[in-house]
C-alpha positions, -999 to +999 in steps of 0.1 A: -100+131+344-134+122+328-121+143+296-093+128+294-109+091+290-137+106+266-114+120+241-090+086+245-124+068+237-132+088+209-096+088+195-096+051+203-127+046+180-120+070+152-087+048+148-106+016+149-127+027+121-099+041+100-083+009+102-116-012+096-121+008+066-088+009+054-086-029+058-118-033+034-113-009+014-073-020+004-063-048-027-060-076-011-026-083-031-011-058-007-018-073+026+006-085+048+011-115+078-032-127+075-054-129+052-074-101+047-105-113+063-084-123+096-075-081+101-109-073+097-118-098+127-089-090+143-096-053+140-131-057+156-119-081+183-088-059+191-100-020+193-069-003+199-043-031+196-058-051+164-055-012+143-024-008+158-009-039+145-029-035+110-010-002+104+021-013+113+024-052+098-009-058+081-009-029+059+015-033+029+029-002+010+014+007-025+043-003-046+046-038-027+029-070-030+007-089-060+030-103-089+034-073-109+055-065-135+086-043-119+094-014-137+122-014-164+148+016-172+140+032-206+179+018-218+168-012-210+132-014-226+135-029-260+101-012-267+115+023-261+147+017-275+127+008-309+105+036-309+137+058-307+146+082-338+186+080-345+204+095-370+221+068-397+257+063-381+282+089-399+255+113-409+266+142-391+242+170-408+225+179-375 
């Protein structure tokens, strides 16, 4: 039984730490719910629950958040279109 508490400790702890890390380490554009100094408390306070609830709500997916510019299709882009080498219309040598 004693193992069985040590290793749910130690997972307990090695998720904590991933979590406090991870909530450091991450742009803050790309946190969710709190600020990102209220997961790091909350983390610390919480343990098992507070990394828990940062992986599942606080943590926001790489492509989400900030103001970015979102991504345009190449027929769309002006900028491509322009850079594009067509052949004069009627020219049909090629």
């Amino acid at each position: 039984m004693t193992r069985f508490a040590i290793v749910g400790i130690a997972l307990l702890i090695a998720l904590t730490v991933f979590a406090l890390v991870d909530a450091i380490l991450i742009d803050r554009f790309r946190v969710r719910g709190v600020p990102k100094g209220v997961w790091v408390f909350l983390i610390l306070i919480l343990p098992g629950i507070g990394a828990i609830l940062w992986l599942l709500v606080g943590r926001g997916r790489k492509g989400t958040g900030g103001k970015g510019r979102r991504g345009v299709a190449p027929d769309d882009d002006p900028d491509f279109l322009r850079g594009l080498n067509f052949p004069p219309p009627g020219d049909n040598n090629g």
